[in-house]
C-alpha positions as CSV (number, residue, x, y, z in Angstrom):
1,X,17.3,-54.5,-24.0
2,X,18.5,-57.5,-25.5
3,X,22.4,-58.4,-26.1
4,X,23.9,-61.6,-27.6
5,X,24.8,-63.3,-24.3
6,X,23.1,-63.4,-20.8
7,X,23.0,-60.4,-18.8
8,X,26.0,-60.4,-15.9
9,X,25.0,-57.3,-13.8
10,X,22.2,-57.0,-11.6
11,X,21.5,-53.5,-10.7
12,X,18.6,-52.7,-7.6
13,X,17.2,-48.8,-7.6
14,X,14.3,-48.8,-4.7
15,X,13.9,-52.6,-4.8
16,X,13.3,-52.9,-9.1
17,X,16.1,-55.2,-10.1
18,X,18.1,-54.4,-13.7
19,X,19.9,-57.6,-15.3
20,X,22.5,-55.8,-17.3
21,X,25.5,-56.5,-19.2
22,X,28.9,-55.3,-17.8
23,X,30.3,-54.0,-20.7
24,X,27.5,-51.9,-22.3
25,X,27.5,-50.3,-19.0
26,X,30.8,-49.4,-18.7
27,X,31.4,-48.1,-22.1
28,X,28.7,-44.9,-21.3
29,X,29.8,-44.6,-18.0
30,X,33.1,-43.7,-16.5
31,X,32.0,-44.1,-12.6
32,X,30.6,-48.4,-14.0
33,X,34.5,-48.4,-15.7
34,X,36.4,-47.7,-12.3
35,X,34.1,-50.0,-10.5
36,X,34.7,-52.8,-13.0
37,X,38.4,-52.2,-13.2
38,X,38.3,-52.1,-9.0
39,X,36.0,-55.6,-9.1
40,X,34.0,-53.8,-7.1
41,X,31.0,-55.6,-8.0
42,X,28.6,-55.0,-4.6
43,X,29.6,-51.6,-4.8
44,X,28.2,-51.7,-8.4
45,X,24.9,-53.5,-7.8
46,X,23.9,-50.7,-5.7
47,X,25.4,-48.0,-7.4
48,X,21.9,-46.0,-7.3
49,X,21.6,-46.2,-3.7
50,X,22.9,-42.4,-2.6
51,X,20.7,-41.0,-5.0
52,X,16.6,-40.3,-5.0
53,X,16.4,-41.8,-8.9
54,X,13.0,-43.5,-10.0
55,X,13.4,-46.7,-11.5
56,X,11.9,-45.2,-14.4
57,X,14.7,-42.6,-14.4
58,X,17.5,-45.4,-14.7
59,X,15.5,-47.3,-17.7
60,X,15.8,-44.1,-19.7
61,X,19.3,-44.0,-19.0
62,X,20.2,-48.2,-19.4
63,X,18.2,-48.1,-22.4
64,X,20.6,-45.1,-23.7
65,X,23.4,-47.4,-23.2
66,X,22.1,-50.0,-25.2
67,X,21.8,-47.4,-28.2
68,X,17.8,-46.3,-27.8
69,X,16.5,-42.8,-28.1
70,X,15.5,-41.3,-24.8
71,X,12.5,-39.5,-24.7
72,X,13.9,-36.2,-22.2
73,X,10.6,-34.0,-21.2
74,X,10.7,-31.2,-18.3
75,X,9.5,-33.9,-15.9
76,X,12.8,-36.1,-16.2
77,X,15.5,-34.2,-17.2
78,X,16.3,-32.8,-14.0
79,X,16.6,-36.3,-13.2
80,X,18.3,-37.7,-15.8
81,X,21.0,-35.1,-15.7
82,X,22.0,-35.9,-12.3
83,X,21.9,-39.8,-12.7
84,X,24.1,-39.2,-15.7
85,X,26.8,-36.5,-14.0
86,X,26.8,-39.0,-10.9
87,X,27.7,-41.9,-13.2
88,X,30.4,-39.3,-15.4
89,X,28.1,-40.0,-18.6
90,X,30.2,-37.0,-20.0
91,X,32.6,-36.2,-23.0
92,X,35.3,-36.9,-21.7
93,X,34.5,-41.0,-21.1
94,X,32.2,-41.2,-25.1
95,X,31.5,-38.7,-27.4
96,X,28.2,-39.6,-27.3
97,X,27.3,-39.3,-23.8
98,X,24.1,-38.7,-22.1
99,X,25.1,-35.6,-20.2
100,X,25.6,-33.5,-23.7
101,X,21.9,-34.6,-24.9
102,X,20.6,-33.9,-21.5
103,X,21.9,-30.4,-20.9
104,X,20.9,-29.1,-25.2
105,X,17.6,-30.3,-24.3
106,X,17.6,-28.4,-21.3
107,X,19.6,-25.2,-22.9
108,X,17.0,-25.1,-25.8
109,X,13.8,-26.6,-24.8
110,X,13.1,-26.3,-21.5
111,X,14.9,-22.7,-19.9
112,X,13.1,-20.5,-22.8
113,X,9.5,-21.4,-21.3
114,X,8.2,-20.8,-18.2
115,X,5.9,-23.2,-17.9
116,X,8.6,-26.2,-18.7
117,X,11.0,-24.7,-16.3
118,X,8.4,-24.0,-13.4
119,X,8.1,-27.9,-14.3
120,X,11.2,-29.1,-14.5
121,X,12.1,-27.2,-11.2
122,X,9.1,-28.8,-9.3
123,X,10.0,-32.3,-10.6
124,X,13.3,-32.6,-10.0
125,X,13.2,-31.2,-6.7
126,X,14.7,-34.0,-4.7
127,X,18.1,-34.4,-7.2
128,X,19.0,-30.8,-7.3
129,X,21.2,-31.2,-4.3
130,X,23.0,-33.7,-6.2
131,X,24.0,-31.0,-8.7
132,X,24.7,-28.1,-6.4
133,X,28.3,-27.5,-7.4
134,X,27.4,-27.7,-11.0
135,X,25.2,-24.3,-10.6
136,X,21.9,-25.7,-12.3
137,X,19.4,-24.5,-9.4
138,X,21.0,-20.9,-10.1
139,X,20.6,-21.5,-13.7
140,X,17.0,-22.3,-13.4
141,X,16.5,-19.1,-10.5
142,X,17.7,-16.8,-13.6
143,X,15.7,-18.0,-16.2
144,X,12.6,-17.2,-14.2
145,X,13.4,-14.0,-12.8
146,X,14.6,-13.3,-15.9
147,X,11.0,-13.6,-18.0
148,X,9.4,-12.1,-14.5
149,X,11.5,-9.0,-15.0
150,X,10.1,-8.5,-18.4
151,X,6.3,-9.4,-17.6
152,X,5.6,-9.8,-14.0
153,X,1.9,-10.1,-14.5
154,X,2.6,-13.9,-14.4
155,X,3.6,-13.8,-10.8
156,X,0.5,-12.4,-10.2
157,X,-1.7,-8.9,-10.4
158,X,-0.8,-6.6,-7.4
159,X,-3.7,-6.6,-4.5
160,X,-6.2,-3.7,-4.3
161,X,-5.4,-2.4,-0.5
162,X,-8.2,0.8,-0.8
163,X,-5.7,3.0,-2.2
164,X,-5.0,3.2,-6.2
165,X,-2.3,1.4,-7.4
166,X,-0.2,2.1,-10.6
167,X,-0.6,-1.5,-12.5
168,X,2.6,-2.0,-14.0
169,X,2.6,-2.0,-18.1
170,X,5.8,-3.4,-19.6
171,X,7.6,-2.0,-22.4
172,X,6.1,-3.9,-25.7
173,X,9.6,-4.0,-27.0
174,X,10.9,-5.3,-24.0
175,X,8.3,-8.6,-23.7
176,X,9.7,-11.8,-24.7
177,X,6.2,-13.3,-24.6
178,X,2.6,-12.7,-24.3
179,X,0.3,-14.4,-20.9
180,X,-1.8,-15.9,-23.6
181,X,-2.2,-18.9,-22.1
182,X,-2.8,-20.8,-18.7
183,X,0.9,-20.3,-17.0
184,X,2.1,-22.7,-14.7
185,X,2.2,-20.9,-10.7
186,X,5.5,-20.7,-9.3
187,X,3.7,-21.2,-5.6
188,X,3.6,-25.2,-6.9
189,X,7.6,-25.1,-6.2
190,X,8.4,-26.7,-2.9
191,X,9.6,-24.0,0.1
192,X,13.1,-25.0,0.2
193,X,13.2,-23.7,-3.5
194,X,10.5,-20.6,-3.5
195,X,11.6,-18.9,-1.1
196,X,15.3,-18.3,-2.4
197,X,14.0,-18.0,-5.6
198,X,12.2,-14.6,-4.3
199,X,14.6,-13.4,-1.9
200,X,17.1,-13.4,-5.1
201,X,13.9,-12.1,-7.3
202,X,13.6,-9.1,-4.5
203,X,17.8,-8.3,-4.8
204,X,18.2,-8.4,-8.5
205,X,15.0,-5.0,-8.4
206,X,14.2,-5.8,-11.8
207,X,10.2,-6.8,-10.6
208,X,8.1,-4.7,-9.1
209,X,7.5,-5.4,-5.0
210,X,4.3,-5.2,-6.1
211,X,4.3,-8.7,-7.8
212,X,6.8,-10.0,-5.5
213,X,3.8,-9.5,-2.5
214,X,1.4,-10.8,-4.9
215,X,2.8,-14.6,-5.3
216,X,3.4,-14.6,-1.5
217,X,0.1,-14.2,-1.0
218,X,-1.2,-16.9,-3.1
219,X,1.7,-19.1,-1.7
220,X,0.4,-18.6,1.7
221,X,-2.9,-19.0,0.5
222,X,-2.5,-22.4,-0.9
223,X,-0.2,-24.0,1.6
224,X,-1.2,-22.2,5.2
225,X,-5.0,-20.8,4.9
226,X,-6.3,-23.3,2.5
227,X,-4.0,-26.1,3.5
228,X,-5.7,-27.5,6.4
229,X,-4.9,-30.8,5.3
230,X,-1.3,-30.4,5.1
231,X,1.2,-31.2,8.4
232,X,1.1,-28.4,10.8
233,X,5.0,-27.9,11.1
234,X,5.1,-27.7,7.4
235,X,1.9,-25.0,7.4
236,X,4.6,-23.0,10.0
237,X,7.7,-23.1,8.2
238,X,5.6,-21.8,5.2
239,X,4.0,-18.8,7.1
240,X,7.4,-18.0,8.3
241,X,8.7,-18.0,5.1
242,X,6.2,-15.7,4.0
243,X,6.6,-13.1,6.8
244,X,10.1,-12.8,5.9
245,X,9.4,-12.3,2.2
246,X,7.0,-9.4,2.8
247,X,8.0,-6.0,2.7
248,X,7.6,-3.6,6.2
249,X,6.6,-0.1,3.5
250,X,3.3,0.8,4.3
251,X,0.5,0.1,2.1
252,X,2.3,-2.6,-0.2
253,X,0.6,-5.7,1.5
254,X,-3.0,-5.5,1.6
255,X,-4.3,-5.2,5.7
256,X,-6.4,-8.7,5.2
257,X,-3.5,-10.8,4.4
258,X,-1.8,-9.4,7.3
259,X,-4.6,-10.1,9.6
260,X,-4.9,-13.4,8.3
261,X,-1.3,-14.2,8.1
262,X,-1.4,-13.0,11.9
263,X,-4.0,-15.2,12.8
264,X,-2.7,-18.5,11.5
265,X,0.8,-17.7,13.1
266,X,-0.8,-17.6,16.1
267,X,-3.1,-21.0,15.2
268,X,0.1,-22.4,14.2
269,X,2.2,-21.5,16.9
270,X,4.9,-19.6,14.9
271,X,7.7,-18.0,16.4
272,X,7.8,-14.7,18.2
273,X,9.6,-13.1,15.5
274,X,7.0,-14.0,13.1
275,X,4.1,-12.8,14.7
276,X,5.8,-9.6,15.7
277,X,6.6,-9.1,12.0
278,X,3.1,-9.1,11.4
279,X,2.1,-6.7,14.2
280,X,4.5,-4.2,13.1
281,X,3.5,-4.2,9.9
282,X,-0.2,-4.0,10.8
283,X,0.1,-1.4,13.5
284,X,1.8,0.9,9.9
285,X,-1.4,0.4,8.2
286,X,-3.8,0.1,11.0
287,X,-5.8,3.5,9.5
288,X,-5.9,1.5,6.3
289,X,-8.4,-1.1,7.6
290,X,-11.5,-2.4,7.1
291,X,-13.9,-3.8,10.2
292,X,-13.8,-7.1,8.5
293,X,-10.3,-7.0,8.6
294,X,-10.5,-6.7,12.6
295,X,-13.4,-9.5,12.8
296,X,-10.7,-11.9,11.4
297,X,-8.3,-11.2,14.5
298,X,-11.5,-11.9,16.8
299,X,-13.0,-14.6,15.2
300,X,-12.8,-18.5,16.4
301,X,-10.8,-21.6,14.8
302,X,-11.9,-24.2,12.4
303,X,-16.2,-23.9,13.7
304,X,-15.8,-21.5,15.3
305,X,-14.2,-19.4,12.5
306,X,-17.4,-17.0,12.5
307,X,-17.5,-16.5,16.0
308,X,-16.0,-13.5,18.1
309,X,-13.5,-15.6,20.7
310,X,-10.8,-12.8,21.2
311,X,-10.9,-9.4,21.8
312,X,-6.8,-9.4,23.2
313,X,-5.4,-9.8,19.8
314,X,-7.7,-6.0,18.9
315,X,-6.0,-4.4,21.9
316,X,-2.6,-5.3,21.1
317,X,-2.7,-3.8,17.6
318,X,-4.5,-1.1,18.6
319,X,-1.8,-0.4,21.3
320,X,1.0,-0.9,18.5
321,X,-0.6,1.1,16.5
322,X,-0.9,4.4,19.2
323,X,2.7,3.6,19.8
324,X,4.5,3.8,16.8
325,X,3.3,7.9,16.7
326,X,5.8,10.4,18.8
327,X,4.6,13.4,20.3
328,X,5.9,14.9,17.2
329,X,3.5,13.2,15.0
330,X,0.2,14.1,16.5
331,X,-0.4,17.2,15.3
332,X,-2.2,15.3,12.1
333,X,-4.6,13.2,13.6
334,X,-6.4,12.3,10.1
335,X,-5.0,8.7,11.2
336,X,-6.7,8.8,14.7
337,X,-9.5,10.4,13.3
338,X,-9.7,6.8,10.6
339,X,-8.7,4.7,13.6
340,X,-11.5,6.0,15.7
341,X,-14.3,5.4,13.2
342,X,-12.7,2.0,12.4
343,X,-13.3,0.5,15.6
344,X,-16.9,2.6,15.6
345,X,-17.7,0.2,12.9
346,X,-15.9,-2.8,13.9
347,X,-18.0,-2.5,17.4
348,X,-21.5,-2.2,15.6
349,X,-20.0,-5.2,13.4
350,X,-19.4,-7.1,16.3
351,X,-22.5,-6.2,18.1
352,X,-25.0,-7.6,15.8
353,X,-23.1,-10.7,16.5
354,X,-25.0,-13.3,19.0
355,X,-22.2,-15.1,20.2
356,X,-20.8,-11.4,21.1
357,X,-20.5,-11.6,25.3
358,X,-21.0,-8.8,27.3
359,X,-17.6,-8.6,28.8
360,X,-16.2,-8.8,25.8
361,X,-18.7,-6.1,24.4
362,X,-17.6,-3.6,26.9
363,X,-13.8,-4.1,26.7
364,X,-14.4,-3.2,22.9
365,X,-16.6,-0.5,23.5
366,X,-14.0,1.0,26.4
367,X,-10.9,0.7,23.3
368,X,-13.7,2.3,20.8
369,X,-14.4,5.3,23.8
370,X,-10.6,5.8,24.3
371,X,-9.3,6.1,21.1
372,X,-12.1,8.9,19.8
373,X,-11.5,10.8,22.9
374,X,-10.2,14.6,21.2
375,X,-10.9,13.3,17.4
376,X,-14.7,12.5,17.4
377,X,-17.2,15.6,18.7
378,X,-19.6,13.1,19.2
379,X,-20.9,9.9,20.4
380,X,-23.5,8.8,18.0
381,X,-21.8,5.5,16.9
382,X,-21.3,4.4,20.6
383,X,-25.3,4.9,20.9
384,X,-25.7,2.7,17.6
385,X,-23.8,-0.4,18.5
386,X,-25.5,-0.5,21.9
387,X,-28.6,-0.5,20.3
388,X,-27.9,-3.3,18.2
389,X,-26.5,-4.9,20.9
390,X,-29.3,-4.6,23.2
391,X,-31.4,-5.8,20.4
392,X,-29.3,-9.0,19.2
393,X,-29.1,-9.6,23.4
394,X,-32.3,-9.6,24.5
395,X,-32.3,-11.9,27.4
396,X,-30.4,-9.4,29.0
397,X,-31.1,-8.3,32.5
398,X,-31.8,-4.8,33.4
399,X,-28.5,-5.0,35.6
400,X,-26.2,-6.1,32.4
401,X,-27.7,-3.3,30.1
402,X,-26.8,-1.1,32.7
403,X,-23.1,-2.3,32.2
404,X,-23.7,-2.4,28.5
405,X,-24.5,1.4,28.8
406,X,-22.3,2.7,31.2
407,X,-18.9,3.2,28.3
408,X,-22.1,5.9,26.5
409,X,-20.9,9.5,27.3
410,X,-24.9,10.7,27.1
411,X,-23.4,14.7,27.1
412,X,-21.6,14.1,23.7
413,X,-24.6,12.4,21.6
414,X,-26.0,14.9,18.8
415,X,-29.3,16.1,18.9
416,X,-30.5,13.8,16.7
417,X,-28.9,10.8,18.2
418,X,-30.6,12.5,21.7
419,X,-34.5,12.1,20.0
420,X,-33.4,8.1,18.6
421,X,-32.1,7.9,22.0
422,X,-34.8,9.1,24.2
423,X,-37.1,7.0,22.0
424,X,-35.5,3.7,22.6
425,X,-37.4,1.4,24.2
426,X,-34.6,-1.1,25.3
427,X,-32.5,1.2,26.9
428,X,-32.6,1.2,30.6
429,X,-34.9,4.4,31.8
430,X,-31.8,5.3,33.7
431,X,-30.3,5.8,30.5
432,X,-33.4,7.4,29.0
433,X,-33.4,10.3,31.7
434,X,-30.3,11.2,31.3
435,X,-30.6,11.6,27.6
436,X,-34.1,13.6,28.2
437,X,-31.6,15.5,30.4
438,X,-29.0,16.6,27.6
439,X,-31.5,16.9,25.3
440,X,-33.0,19.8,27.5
441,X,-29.4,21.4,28.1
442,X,-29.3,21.2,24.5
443,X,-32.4,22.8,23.6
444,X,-31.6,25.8,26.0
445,X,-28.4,26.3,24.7
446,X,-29.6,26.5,21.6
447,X,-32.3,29.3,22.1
448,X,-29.7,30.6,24.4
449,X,-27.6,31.3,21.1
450,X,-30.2,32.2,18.6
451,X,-31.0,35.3,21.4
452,X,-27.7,36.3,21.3
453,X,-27.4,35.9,17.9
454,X,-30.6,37.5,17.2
455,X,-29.1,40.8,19.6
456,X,-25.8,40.7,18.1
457,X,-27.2,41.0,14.6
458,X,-29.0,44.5,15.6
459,X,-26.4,46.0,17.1
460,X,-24.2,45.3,14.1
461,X,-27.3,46.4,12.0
462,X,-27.3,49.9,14.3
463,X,-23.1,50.2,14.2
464,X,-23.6,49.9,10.5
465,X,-26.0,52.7,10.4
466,X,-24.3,55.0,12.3
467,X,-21.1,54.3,10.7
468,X,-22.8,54.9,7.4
469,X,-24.0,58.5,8.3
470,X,-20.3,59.5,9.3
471,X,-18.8,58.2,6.3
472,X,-21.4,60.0,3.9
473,X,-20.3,63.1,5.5
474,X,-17.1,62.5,5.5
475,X,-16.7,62.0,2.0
476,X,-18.3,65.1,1.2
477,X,-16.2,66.8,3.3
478,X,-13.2,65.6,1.3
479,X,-15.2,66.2,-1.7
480,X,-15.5,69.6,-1.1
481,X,-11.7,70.1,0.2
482,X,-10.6,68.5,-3.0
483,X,-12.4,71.1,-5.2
484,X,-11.1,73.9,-3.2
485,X,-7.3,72.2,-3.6
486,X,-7.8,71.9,-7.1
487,X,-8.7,75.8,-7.2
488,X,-6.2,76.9,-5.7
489,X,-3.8,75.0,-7.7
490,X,-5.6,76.5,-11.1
491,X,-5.1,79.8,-9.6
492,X,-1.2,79.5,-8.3
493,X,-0.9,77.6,-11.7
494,X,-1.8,80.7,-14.1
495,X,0.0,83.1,-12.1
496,X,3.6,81.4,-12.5
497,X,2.9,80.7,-15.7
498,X,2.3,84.6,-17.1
499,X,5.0,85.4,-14.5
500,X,7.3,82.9,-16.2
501,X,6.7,84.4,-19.9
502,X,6.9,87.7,-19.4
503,X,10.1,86.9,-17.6
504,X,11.4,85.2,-20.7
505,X,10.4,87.9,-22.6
506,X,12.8,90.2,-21.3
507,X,15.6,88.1,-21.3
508,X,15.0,87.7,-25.0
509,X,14.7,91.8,-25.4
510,X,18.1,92.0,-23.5
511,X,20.2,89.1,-25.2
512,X,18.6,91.5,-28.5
513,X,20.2,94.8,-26.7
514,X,16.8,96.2,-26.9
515,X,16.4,96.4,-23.0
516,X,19.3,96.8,-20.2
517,X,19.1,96.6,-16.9
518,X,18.6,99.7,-16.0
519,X,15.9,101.0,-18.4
520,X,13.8,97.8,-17.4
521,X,11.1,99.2,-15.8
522,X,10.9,102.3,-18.3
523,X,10.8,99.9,-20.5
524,X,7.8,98.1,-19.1
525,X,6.1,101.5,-18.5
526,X,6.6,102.5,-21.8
527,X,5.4,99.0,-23.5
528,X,2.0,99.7,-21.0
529,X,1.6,103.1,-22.9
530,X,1.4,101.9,-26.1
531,X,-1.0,99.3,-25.4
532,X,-3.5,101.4,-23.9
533,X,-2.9,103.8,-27.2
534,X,-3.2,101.4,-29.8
535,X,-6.3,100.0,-27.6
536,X,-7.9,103.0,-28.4
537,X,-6.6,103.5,-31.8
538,X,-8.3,100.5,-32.8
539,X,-11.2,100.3,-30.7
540,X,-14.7,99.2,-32.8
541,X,-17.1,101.7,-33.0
542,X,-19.6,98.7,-32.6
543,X,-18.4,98.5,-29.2
């Protein structure tokens, strides 16, 4: 930056001094102009100070002034668009102003890719207030949710949640562009900024929820579960965020992000709302579950992450989930019946655990009892996770396996899960008896039924034969009555039929004239005479 005489303006942006030259300033800039023509030169050395510019920023833009090409890239330009509309670098001041170049740059190389404008928005983060009332933050919302809408794959794929879901396939004619390369993540945009961005992504309904769920997940994944080293009250604003971008329908968000998200709330000390977003939408999906999912609500923070710390947490969306079904809503009790076997599982999970207590191993074992009480016949998987607690326990007193075993309902193991049972060593002999017990009950009952079956089965066998003998006859019976109907019916048949022709007979002979009324039956005698004559007149001598 060289002129022909000394510089005479000395411009300070965070502490870098800029010796300028009054004139060259003032001919880009219509804000420099009014300060000159004001003398308001303090005002004028500081003229930077309401705004987060980078010296580097302002050396693009004084370089500019002295006539040099500035090099604009998706790092700056949000930058040097707003140094240049604060300083009125527009048409109206120079034809060739600063704020033209800027915005074509941005019009036609930067808002057709996503990766420049996932850039540009990240970078110039800090001036976009600056340009509010110009619209550019919505201009840069539209661009992306415009590409999103046409291939949201680059959001994210949809998470698996043990159901199938319909991956979505975009129209070929419809895509502007092909994920052929490494995009950049929209979760790199700073809070204040992602989460309008998909609240106004989830209003326009041109993306899938699907994809929507997808980058929240990875958001919260990079700034609250992996972000340990970030500040804690910006790890809570960011899992409050995320609970209110997540849908409530049931089966959209997959059950471990919501027991994780839960978790860290809680960790985090989020508000009430937030963690009750997450119950609710856990206690939908509860039946959906996996035990590892419920070992994340248990488990310890930071080293004690692996360890089993609270069983609260389990009851309270176990008790959400039992209260969200009406009386009306029981009669299908597939969900109970996945519940039940859930915590089954989740208990023998948590059994094999050593740092399991034995409170804390009997409050879950009373939930696991309650909740299969009227869906599962029997109590097998009780019996299992005892047994693997006893065994992962073994310094346990004779006293405390007693209180281990006292939640197992003995009358309702199989009688399989009696011979395991009454084989086990580690179970108290209390225990052992009363198994040896039911497994006699069992035994008799059994016999008692194959005897009854066995007596059953012959007096069918003798109600069939019987049965059999009756119907024989009485088929025959109808057999015979049928032959005797038809017969009959042959009989009656013949005799209206010779009745009916000689009757027309005579009624042809009358309508002739060659029989009246009243010679009728002369007439029939007569007819009778001559046949027996020409009988015999023609009678074979053979014969």
């Amino acid at each position: 930056m060289t002129a022909s005489c000394s510089p005479d303006l000395h411009i300070h942006v965070k502490g870098v001094p800029f010796h300028l030259h009054k004139e060259v300033l003032a001919k880009r800039s219509a804000k420099v102009s009014i300060l000159l023509e004001r003398n308001e030169i303090d005002e004028l050395r500081y003229i930077l100070r309401d705004l987060e510019a980078e010296p580097a920023t302002f050396e693009l833009i004084a370089g500019f002034c002295y006539g040099d090409e500035v090099k604009f890239s998706s790092d700056n330009i949000v930058s040097v668009l707003c140094v240049a509309y604060y300083l009125g670098m527009n048409e109206e001041h120079s034809s060739d102003n600063l704020l033209s170049k800027a915005s074509k740059f941005l019009e036609t190389r930067v808002l057709p890719c996503w990766n420049e404008t996932v850039n540009a928005l990240r970078s110039g983060d800090k001036s976009l207030d600056k340009l509010a009332d110009v619209g550019l933050v919505d201009l840069f919302f539209d661009s992306l949710i415009g590409k999103a809408s046409y291939d949201p794959r680059i959001l994210g794929e949809p998470i698996k949640n043990g159901e199938e879901t319909n991956d979505y396939r975009p129209n070929p004619r419809r895509r502007l562009f092909t994920i052929d390369w490494k995009s950049e993540d929209l979760i790199t945009v700073p809070l204040r900024l992602y989460e309008p961005l998909m609240i106004r992504a989830m209003k326009s309904r041109s993306i899938p929820i699907e994809y929507i769920v997808s980058s929240s997940f990875k958001y919260a994944k990079k700034w609250v579960f992996d972000g340990e080293e970030s500040i804690s009250g910006q790890r809570r604003k960011a899992i409050e965020a995320v609970e209110r971008l997540l849908p409530h329908q049931r089966g959209l968000v997959s059950c471990e992000f919501l027991f994780e998200s839960l978790k860290h709330s809680i960790w985090l000390e989020a508000s009430s709302q937030c963690r009750n977003g997450f119950e609710i939408r856990i206690s939908k999906q509860l039946d959906l579950a996996k035990p590892t999912d419920l070992k994340i609500l248990s488990r310890g923070y930071g080293e004690k992450g692996e360890s089993f710390e609270d069983i609260e947490l389990v009851k309270t969306v176990v008790k959400s989930f039992y209260g969200n079904y009406t009386s009306e809503d029981t009669e299908d009790v597939s969900h109970f019946l996945r519940v039940a076997k859930l915590l089954e599982e989740f208990l023998f999970l948590a059994a094999c655990e050593d740092s399991l207590k034995l409170e804390a191993f009997v409050e879950l074992a009373e939930i696991t009892v309650a909740t299969s009480q009227g869906v599962l016949r029997y109590s097998d998987g009780i019996y299992k996770a005892i047994d693997v607690f006893l065994k992962s326990h073994r310094y346990l007193t004779e006293s405390e396996k007693m209180e281990a075993c006292k939640v197992l309902d003995c009358k309702k193991l199989s009688q399989e899960g009696c011979e395991r049972a009454a084989k086990n060593q580690r179970l108290p002999l209390r225990i052992v008896v009363q198994v040896l017990f039911v497994s006699q009950l069992q035994i008799r009952d059994t016999v008692a039924k194959e005897i009854k079956g066995i007596e059953e089965t012959e007096e069918q066998e003798e109600e069939i034969g019987v049965s059999s003998d009756e119907d024989e006859m009485e088929k025959m019976s109808n057999k015979l009555l049928g032959l005797e109907i038809e017969n009959h019916e042959c009989v009656v048949h013949r005799w209206k039929k010779t009745k009916k022709k000689s009757s027309v007979w005579r009624e042809v002979k009358r309508k002739f004239g060659c029989l009246t009324s009243s010679s009728s039956s002369s007439a029939d005698a007569c007819t009778c005479d001559v046949k027996r004559k020409k009988k015999k007149k023609f009678h074979h001598p053979y014969k």
